[in-house]
C-alpha positions in Angstrom: -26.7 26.5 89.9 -29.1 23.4 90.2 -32.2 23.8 91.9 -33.7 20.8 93.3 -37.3 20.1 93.8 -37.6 16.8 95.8 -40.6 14.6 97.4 -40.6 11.5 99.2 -43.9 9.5 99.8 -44.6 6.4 102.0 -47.7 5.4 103.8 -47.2 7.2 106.2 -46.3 10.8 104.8 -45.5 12.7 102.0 -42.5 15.4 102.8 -41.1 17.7 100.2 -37.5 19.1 100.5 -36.7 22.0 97.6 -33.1 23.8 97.7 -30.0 24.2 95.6 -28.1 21.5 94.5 -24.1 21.1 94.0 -22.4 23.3 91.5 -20.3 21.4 89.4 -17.6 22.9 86.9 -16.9 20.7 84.1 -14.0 20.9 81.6 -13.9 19.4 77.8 -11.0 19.1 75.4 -10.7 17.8 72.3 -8.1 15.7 71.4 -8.9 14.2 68.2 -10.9 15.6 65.0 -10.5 14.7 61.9 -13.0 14.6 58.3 -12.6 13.2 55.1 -11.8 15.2 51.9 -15.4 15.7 51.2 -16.4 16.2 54.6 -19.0 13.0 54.4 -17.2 11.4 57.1 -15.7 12.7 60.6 -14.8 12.1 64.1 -14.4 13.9 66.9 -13.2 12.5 69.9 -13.0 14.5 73.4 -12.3 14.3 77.2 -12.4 15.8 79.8 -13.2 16.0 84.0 -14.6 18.2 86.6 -15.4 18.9 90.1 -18.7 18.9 91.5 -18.7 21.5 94.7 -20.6 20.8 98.1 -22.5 23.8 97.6 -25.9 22.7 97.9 -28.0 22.5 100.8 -27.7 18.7 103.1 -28.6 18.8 106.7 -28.4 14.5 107.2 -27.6 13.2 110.7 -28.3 9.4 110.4 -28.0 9.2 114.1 -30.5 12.2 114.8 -34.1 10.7 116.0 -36.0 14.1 114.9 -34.7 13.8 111.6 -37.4 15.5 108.7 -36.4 12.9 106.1 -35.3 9.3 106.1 -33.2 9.1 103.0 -29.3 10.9 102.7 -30.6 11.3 98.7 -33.3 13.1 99.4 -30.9 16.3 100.8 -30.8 18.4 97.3 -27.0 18.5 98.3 -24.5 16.0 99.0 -22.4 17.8 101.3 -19.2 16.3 99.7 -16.5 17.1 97.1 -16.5 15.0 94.2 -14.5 14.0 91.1 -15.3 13.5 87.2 -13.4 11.6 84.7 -15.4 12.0 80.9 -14.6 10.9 77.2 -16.7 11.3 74.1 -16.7 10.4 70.8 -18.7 11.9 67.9 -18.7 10.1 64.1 -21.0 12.1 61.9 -21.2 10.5 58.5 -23.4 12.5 55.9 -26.7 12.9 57.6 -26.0 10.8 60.5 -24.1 11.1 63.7 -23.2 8.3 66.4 -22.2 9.3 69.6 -20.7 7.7 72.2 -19.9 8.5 76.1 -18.6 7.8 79.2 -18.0 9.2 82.2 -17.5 8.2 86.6 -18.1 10.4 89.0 -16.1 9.2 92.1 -17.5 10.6 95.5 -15.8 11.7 99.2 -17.1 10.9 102.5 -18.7 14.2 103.5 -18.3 15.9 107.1 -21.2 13.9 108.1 -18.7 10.7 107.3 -21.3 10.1 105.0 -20.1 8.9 101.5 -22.1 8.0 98.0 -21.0 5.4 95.8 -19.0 6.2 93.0 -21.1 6.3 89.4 -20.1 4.9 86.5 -22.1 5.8 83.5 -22.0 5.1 79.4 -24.3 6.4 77.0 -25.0 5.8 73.2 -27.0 8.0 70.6 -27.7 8.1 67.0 -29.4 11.5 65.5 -30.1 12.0 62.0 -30.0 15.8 60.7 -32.7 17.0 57.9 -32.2 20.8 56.7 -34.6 22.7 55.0 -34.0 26.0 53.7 -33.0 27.9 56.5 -33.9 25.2 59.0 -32.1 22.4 60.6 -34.3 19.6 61.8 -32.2 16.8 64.7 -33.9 13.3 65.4 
């Protein structure tokens, strides 16, 4: 369960909101692995989705004048039901490995009729693996 510790400064104030955020429950499969003879070379390739849970905390009335905060984001909850779509891949070759990810997030209007826009994001990484002895050492 997320905890969120959040702080919003201006000018005029500084106001700190801290509560938990949305569960989310997220689900990987792997559709695809396969290595070479002599293991130098594999890939791994996986998807997956989710749901993240309005279980966090978000008391936003846009309309309400005595309103603490003036942001929706700065509610550690978003009070709304939400979707995820996610695929990896992994090549590991010797001592190397390349990943690559993606994954959107589409969001519903909450009871507020408040809605988020949808996320889209894609990631790349490269790590290179050192072992020594009985240590394993990931950059």
């Amino acid at each position: 369960m997320p905890l969120q510790f959040n702080r919003q400064r201006s000018d005029e104030f500084i106001k700190k909101l801290t509560g938990a955020g949305d569960a989310a429950l997220l689900f990987n499969h792997q559709v695809f692995n396969k290595s070479s003879k002599n293991n130098n070379l594999s890939h791994i390739i996986a998807i997956g989705g989710g749901v993240k849970l309005p279980t966090g905390n978000y008391h936003y009335d846009e309309n309400d004048e005595t309103k603490e905060v003036t942001n929706a984001n700065f509610q550690p909850g978003t009070g709304s039901t939400d979707i995820f779509l996610i695929a990896a891949h992994v090549m590991r070759y010797k001592t190397w490995a390349f990943t690559s990810s993606a994954a959107t997030k589409t969001n519903t209007q909450n009871k507020n009729g408040y809605r988020f826009r949808n996320v889209f994001e894609f990631g790349l990484t490269t790590i290179y693996r050192k072992e020594l002895k009985n240590i394993a050492i990931s950059s």
